[in-house]
C-alpha positions in Angstrom: 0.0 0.0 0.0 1.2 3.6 -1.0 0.7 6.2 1.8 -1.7 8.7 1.8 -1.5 11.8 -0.4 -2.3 15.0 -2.1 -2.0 14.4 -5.7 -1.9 17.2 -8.5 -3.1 16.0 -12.1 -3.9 17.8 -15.4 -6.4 16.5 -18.0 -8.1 18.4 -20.9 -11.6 19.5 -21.1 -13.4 17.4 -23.5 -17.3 17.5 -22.7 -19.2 19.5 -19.4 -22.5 19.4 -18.8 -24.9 21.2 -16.4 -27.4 19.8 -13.7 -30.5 21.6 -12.7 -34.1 20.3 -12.2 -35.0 21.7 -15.4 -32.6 19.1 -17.1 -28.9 19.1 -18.3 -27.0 21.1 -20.7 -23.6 21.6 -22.3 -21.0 24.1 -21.0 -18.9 24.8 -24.1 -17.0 27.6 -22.6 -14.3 25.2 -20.8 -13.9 22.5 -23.7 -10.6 22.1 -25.4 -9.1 23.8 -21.8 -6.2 22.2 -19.8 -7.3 21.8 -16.2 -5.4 20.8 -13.1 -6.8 18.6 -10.3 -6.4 18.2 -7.0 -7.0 15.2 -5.3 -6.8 13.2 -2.0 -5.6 10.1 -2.4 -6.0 7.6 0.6 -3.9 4.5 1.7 -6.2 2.2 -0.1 -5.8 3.9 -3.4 -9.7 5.9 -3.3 -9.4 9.1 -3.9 -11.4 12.2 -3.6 -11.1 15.2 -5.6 -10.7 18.4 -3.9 -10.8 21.3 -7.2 -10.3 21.7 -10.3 -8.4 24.6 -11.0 -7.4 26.2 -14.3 -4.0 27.2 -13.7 -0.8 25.4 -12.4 0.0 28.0 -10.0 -3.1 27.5 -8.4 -3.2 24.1 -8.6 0.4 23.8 -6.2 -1.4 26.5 -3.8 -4.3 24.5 -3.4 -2.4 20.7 -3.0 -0.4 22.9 -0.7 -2.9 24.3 1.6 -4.4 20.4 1.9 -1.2 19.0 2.5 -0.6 21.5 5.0 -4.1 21.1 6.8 -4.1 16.8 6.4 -0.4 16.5 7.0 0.4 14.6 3.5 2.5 15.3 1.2 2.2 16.2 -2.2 2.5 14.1 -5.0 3.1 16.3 -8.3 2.7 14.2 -11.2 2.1 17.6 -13.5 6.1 18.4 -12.6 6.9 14.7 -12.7 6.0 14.4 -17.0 7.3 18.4 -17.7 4.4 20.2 -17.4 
């Protein structure tokens, strides 16, 4: 088992939709958009996301901040492939 984490990822915006209870509908403004999570990653492997941010500066202030709070530490896998 891998120890418990904060985990930064990024990812590109291919399809959003919105919820309401009058339906769904697409969000087009974020598609084609790189994206950074922020995840908590437990012992087990589950994982929980934190935010989705749309910079990378924000993205290490937020893993930060969790790390900080949870004690874990961060796992940067955005700096580990060269941003």
């Amino acid at each position: 088992m891998s120890k418990a984490r904060i985990e930064i990822t990024k990812g590109m915006v291919d399809w959003q939709e919105h919820f309401t209870d009058a339906g769904r509908r697409p969000v087009l403004d974020m598609i084609g958009r790189e994206v950074f999570f922020i995840d908590m990653v437990e012992e087990d492997g589950s994982r929980l996301n934190l935010w989705i941010v749309d910079t990378y500066e924000k993205a290490i202030f937020y893993a930060e901040s969790a790390a900080h709070s949870e004690g874990y530490a961060v796992d940067d896998l955005v700096l580990a492939e060269g941003k």
